[in-house]
C-alpha positions as CSV (number, residue, x, y, z in Angstrom):
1,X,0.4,-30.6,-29.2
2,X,-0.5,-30.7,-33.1
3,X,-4.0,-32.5,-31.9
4,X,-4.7,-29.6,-29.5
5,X,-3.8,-26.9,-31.6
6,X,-6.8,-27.8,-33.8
7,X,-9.2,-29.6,-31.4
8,X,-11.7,-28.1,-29.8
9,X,-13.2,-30.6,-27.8
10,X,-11.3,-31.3,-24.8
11,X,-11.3,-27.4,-23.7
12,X,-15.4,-27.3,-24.5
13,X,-15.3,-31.0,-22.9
14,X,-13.6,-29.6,-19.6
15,X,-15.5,-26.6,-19.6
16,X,-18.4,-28.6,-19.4
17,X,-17.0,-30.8,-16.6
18,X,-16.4,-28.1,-15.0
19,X,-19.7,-26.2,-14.9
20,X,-21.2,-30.3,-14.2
21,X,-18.8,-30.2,-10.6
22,X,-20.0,-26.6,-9.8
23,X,-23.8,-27.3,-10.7
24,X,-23.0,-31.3,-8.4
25,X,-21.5,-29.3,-5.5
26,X,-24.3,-26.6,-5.3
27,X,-26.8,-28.9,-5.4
28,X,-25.5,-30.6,-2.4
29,X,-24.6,-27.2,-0.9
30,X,-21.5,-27.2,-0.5
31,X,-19.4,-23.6,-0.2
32,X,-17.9,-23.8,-3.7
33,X,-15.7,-20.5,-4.3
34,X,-16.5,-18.5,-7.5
35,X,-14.1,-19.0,-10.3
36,X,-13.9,-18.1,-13.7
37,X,-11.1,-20.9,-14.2
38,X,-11.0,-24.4,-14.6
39,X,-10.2,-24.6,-10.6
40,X,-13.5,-25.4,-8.7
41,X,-12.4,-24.2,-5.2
42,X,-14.2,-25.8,-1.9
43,X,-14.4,-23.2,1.3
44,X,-12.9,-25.0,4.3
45,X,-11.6,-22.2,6.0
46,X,-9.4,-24.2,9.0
47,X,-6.2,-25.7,8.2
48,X,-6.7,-29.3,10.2
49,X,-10.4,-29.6,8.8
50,X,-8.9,-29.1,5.4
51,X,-6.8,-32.5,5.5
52,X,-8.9,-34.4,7.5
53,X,-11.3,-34.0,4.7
54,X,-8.4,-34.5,2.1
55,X,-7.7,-37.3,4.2
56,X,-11.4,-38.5,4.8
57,X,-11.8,-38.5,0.8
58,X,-9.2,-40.5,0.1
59,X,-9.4,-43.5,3.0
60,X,-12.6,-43.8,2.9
61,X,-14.1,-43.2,-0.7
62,X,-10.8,-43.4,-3.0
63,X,-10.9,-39.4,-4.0
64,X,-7.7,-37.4,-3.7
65,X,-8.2,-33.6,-3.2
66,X,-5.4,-31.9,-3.3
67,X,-5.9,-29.2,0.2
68,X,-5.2,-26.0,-0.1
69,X,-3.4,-24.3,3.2
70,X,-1.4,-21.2,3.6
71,X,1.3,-20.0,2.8
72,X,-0.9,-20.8,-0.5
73,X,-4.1,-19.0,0.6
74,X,-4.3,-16.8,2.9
75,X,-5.3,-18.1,6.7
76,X,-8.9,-18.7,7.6
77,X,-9.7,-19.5,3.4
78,X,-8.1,-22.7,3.8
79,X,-9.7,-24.9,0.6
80,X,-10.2,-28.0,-1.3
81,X,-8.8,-27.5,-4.9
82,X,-11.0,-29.3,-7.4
83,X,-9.1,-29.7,-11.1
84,X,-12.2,-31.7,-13.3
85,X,-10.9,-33.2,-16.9
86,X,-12.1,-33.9,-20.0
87,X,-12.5,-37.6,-19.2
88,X,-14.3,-37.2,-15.4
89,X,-17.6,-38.8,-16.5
90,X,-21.1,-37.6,-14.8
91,X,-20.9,-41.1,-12.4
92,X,-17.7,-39.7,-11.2
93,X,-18.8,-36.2,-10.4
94,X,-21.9,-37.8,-8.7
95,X,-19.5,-40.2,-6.5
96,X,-17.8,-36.6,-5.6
97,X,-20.4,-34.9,-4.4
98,X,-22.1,-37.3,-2.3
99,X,-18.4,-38.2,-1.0
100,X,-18.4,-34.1,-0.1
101,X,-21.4,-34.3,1.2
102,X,-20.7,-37.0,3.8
103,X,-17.6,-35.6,4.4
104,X,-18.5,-32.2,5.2
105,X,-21.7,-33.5,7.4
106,X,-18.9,-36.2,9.4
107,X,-16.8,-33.5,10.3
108,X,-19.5,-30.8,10.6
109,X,-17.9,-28.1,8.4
110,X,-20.0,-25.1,7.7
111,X,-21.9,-24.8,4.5
């Protein structure tokens, strides 16, 4: 807690991870939800579509999502919650999107 109080580098780092996912995720057009938070939401908008994507990403590339259903969110805004960290290197956020990417085309999700 002492290191934090007086480093600045892991909230700049973070904030930079996070604007890295958002800029990875446009790119591949995916429906990333504005947020001013370190929270990079994905628009699902279907509750089963949302965990077979969670699902998807983690049996077949090794990336667990966290879905977002309701009670949560309301129904019909059913999301992927995206939480990037200091240490999530640019290889990492690559491997994300393209892991999206093929997930969202495999299951035909809208864009």
């Amino acid at each position: 807690i002492r290191h934090l109080k007086t480093s600045h580098w892991e909230r700049k780092r973070q904030q930079d991870r996070v604007r890295r996912v958002k800029a990875a995720l446009g790119a591949a057009a995916l429906p990333v939800i504005l947020s001013d938070t370190h929270i990079v939401p994905v628009a699902v908008g279907d509750p089963a579509h949302c965990k077979a994507a969670s699902d998807l990403l983690l049996s077949d590339h090794d990336i667990y999502i966290q879905p977002i259903n309701y009670p949560t969110v309301a129904k019909g805004t059913e999301r992927l919650r995206i939480t990037p960290t200091p240490c999530h290197e640019d290889i990492m956020i690559d491997r994300l999107a393209a892991a999206l990417f093929d997930v969202w085309n495999r299951l035909g999700l809208p864009r």
